[in-house]
C-alpha angles and dihedrals in degrees: 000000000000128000084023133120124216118236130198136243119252107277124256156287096320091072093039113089114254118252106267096187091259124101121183087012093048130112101259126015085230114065134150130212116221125007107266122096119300094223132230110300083054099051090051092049090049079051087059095040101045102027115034112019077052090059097040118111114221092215116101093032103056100156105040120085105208119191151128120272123252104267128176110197122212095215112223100259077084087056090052101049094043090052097039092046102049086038095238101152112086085044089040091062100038124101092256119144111266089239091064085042101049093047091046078058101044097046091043121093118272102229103260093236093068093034085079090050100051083039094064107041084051085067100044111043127053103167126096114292121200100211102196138174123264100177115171096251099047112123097001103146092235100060107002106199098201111170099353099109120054134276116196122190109205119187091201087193093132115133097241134065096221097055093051088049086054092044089049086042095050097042088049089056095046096060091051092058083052084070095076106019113120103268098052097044080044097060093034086065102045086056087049090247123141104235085207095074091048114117126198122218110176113216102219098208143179114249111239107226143056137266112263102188100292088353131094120174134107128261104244123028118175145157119221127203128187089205117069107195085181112051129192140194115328081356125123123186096255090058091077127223127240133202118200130184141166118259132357111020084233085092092068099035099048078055098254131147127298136134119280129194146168106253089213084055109034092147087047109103125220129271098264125148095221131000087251092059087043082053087052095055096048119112110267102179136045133195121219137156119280115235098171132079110354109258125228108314099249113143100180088064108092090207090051090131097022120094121185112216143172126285086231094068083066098060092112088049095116093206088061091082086064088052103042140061124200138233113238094188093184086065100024099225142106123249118197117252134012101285097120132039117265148102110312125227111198091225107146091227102153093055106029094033104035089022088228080164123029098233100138099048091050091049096056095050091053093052100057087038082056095041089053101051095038085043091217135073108283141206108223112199108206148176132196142185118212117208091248097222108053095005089245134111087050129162130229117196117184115214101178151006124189128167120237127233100229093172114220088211102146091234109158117203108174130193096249084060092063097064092037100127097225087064111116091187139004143185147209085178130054151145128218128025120241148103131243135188099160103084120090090154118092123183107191131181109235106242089203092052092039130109134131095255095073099042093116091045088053095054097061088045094059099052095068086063095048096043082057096038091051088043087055100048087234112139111210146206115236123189123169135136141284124010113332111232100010118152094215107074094215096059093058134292118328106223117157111212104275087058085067114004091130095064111114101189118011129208111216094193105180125205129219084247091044107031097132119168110277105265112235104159104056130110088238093058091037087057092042080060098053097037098055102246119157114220126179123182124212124195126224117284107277091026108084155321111322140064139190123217094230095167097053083054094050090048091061120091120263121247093184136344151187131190083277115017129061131195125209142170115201130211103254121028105263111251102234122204128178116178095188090177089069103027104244142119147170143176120212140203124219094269 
């Protein structure tokens, strides 16, 4: 943000309690385990915790308890020895599969300083743990790293104590392979990091939420952001956007579907042609941890105790009808809550619309506390747990709290550029804000070989051309349709990083059978930020500002191609512009 300055996080550990072998009944809610740093996420959480719950009224949210979570971190000395005494480093940075890695790691000694520890929170605790990644370099502005290294949710509600200190060993271990699978070494090397430097601390958290039978998750899990690369209606970017969904915040992050709204505008509804096609675009599934019968014992998934399941299991959750309103198709139209039989539409009105919990109004005064102390717009993860009866007393837990990189580059896109015939592709939408004259290389997913079906397909066959594309130094243009990264096929195609981390500049196109809302509060977008990539989305044809000249690209020549991907160099290198403060974009070809 401009005229900011960036502040730092407290410094750690040396200001953060030991770890004295107690969790809820300790001294201090934030303790660390070992004496080397705590990592980023844990910095930012110490932020939260230090700098701006310290400065938080309680008036007007009286009612709802925000904090953040017990957490005990295992500081990154622990990371060192285990790797230096079971010999894993030379293994741990090859280019062998992460399967090979994760069960290297599994079957390899926890060093025995940290084993008591463990040990003892195994006997004491028998309620969910979340056991996530605090590498060094996550949510650094730079490169921000979000989602790349593993999260596992544990119940450790098993009857013995031994059994729950193997669960919590094996899910440790497990996060510290993340460190070096693919994903993450691929993403290390398109952001010019050594992998090798990098350090893992693991955060040991409480899990927000409450048991529901064989289901534990909260009721709301969101991610806010004070910078809205994606404006709509009265909405300007510095207003924020928020995205909001029911259960595990996995749903937002992968990219799924979830409601998203202005906070300036939380009454505001979305831009949807009819309330059916709004229907069509609700979230239909959740994901929440599994306290039931143990799965199938596999400690190198990371979803090894998650299940996603449909809406439509929570239907005796008594908060949802804080969360839903209902179709009354003999009236078409929505009424708030759950009180009559009809489709649902997971559209947080009682809180956001009546304001029965005063969500919206707390979520805009921690973001400006959290822009003022990082001194840069910010992205807050959060979870919160609704009384299910009268919606108060409610909890807010913050996960997580990471600045955004909103460039100041002076780029102008004007309205006249966007109709100028030598534009291969232009934007009314984009992310990010840069110029570009070095790429003369274009993958492009073929429209008339597209359809949801054959996403995953699409996504192996994209990596061939990027592993080419990275070992030739070339950067490259890549357009296809539907949300990019997401983890639900139907959405768009589902490639992690290392498929298409040498795309310089990426083309979401949607199509009137794939035109989902444009996914702000993922992992994948939050990295495409940091990492400078310019992105630019273009409606269907019909639907909105935007086009792309799919007939000059199909008269160029291929340099490689598969039944749904193509692969061309053009004469000239593109001229790329992305004016991000006025949301438009546009690549153009020498006229």
């Amino acid at each position: 943000m401009e005229g900011q300055t960036r502040r730092n996080p407290p410094e750690g550990p040396s200001w953060v309690v030991p770890f004295d072998r107690r969790f809820f009944d300790g001294a201090d809610p934030f303790t660390r385990i070992g004496g080397g740093a705590i990592g980023g996420k844990a910095q930012g959480l110490a932020l939260i915790r230090e700098r701006i719950l310290s400065r938080l009224s309680p008036q007007p949210f009286d009612g709802i308890e925000v904090v953040v979570p017990t957490l005990a971190v295992i500081a990154t000395d622990r990371f060192d020895a285990f790797l230096e005494r079971n010999g894993l480093r030379e293994l741990a940075l090859s280019d062998e599969p992460d399967d090979r890695k994760a069960q290297a790691f599994q079957r390899a000694e926890l060093p025995a300083e940290l084993a008591g520890d463990l040990r003892a929170l195994a006997l004491q605790l028998r309620t969910p743990l979340a056991v996530r990644s605090s590498s060094l370099l996550e949510d650094a502005l730079e490169h921000p790293f979000a989602g790349v290294y593993a999260t596992k949710m544990i119940p450790n509600n098993q009857h013995d104590a031994d059994t729950r200190f193997r669960r919590l060993t094996e899910a440790v271990k497990f996060v510290w392979a993340s460190t070096f699978f693919r994903e993450a070494l691929a993403y290390a090397r398109s952001v010019g990091v050594d992998p090798a430097g990098e350090k893992m601390a693991v955060i040991l958290q409480e899990i927000v939420g409450r048991r529901r039978g064989e289901r534990f998750h909260p009721d709301i899990a969101g991610v806010a952001r004070s910078y809205n690369y994606y404006p709509t209606g009265h909405a300007k970017p510095e207003h924020g956007v928020v995205n909001l969904a029911y259960g595990l915040g996995k749903t937002i992050v992968d990219g799924g579907t979830a409601w998203t709204y202005s906070p300036a505008f939380p009454k505001a509804p979305p831009p949807y042609n009819s309330l059916r096609d709004l229907l069509r675009q609700t979230q239909t599934t959740f994901w929440t941890v599994h306290m039931g019968a143990p799965p199938a014992w596999d400690p190198t998934r990371e979803t090894e105790y998650m299940r996603q399941l449909p809406v439509t299991a929570a239907e005796d959750d008594e908060a949802l009808r804080f969360l839903v309103s209902t179709y009354d198709a003999g009236a078409d139209r929505l009424v708030p809550g759950a009180g009559i039989d009809g489709p649902r539409l997971l559209d947080f009105a009682r809180l956001l619309k009546f304001d029965e919990v005063p969500l919206n109004a707390l979520l805009r005064r921690l973001l400006r506390l959290a822009e003022e102390e990082v001194g840069a717009a910010v992205e807050l993860e959060f979870a919160m747990t609704l009384d299910p009866r009268d919606g108060l007393p409610a909890r807010l837990g913050l996960l997580q709290v990471r600045p955004m990189a909103v460039s100041e580059e002076e780029v102008e896109v004007t309205e006249e550029d966007l109709l100028r015939p030598n534009a291969v592709v232009t934007a009314g939408f984009v992310l990010g804000n840069g110029a570009r004259d070095d790429v003369a290389d274009v993958v492009y997913l073929k429209p008339q070989r597209f359809s949801a079906d054959a996403t995953p397909a699409i996504a192996a066959e994209l990596e061939p051309f990027n592993r080419a594309l990275l070992e030739a130094g070339r950067p490259y243009l890549l357009i296809g349709f539907g949300r990019w990264g997401s983890s639900e096929p139907w959405l768009g195609v589902p490639v992690q990083w290392s498929q298409i981390s040498g795309a310089r500049a990426i083309v979401e196109a949607t199509l009137p059978q794939m035109s989902p809302d444009l996914s702000q509060g993922s992992h994948f977008f939050h990295n495409l930020i940091g990492s400078r990539v310019l992105y630019l989305c273009v409606p269907h044809e019909g639907s909105g500002r935007g086009r792309i000249d799919w007939d000059w690209l199909d008269g160029l020549p291929a340099v490689g191609e598969t039944e749904h991907v193509r692969h061309v160099r053009t004469p000239t290198a593109l001229r790329l512009r992305v004016d991000g403060r006025r949301g438009r974009g546009m690549v153009l070809r020498d006229e």
